[in-house]
N, C-alpha and C positions, 0 to 999 in steps of 0.2 A: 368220375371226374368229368363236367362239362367243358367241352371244348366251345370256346364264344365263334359263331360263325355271320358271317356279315348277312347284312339283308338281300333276301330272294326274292323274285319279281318272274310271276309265270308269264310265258311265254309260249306262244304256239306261233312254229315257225319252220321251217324243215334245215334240216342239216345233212352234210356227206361228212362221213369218216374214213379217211384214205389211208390204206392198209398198207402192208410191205410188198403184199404180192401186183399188187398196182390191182386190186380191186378198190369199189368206192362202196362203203355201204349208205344208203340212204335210210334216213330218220326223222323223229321229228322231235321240235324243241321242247323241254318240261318246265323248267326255272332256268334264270341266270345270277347271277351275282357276280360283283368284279373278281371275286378270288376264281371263279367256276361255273361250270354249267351240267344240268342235269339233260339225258337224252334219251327216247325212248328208241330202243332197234329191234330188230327181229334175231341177232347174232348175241353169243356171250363172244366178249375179246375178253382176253389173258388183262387180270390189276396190275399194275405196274406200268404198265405200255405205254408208249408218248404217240401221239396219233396227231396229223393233221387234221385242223375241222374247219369248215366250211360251212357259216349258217346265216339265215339272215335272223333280222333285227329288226322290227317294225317302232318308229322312234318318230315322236313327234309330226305321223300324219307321213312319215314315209317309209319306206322298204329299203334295211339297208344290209348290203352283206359282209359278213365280218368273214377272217381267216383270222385264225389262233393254231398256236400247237398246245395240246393237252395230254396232261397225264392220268391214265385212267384211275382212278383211288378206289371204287367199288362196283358194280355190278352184278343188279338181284332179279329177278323175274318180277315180271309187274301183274300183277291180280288181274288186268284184263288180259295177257298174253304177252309175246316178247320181255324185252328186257329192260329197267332201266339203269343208266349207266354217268355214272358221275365222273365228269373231269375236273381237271384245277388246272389251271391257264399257267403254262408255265413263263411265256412270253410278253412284258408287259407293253401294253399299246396305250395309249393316249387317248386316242380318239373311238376304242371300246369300251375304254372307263367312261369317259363324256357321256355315249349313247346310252348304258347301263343307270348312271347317274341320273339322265333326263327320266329314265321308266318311272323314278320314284314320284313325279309329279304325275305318270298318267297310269299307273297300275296301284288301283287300293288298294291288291288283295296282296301287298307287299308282306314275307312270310320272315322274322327275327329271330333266332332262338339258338339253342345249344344242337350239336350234332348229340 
């Protein structure tokens, strides 16, 4: 059964993932979409997990930085090394939806499909 998943818009951009233990991992951006974001890291974290995230957002000719809380739903090793790691925004923001929204006018290689 195909699950409908909104449209993704890559992104390279870096991001922190702030842990329990008050470490920060640093990463960098893969896609976004208003439901989620994918992220590439050097660490596997525990699916289930809600993580603070910290990333920017290049939108419209500027560099913008976003904070979200996410929930991690998967994480696989990525073909060139590290990890990557999907989250779903559990928090909803206004003005991340906006930024995400404007990508569709300056990112063609906008990705639609089924998980």
């Amino acid at each position: 059964m195909e699950i409908p998943r909104k449209t993704r818009y890559p992104v390279h951009g870096r991001i922190q993932v702030a842990l329990a233990d008050r470490r920060v991992l640093l990463g960098r951006t893969h896609d976004i979409g208003e439901d989620g974001i994918c992220v590439l890291l050097d660490e596997q974290l525990p699916a289930g997990g809600t993580f603070p995230l910290c990333f920017e957002l290049f939108v419209n000719g500027r560099n913008n930085v976003v904070t979200a809380t996410g929930k991690l739903i998967y994480c696989v090793f990525a073909s060139h090394g590290g990890v990557r790691l999907g989250f779903q925004f559990l928090n909803d923001d206004a003005n991340r939806t906006r930024m995400i929204r404007a990508l569709s006018a300056t990112k063609p290689g906008a990705q639609s499909g089924a998980r």
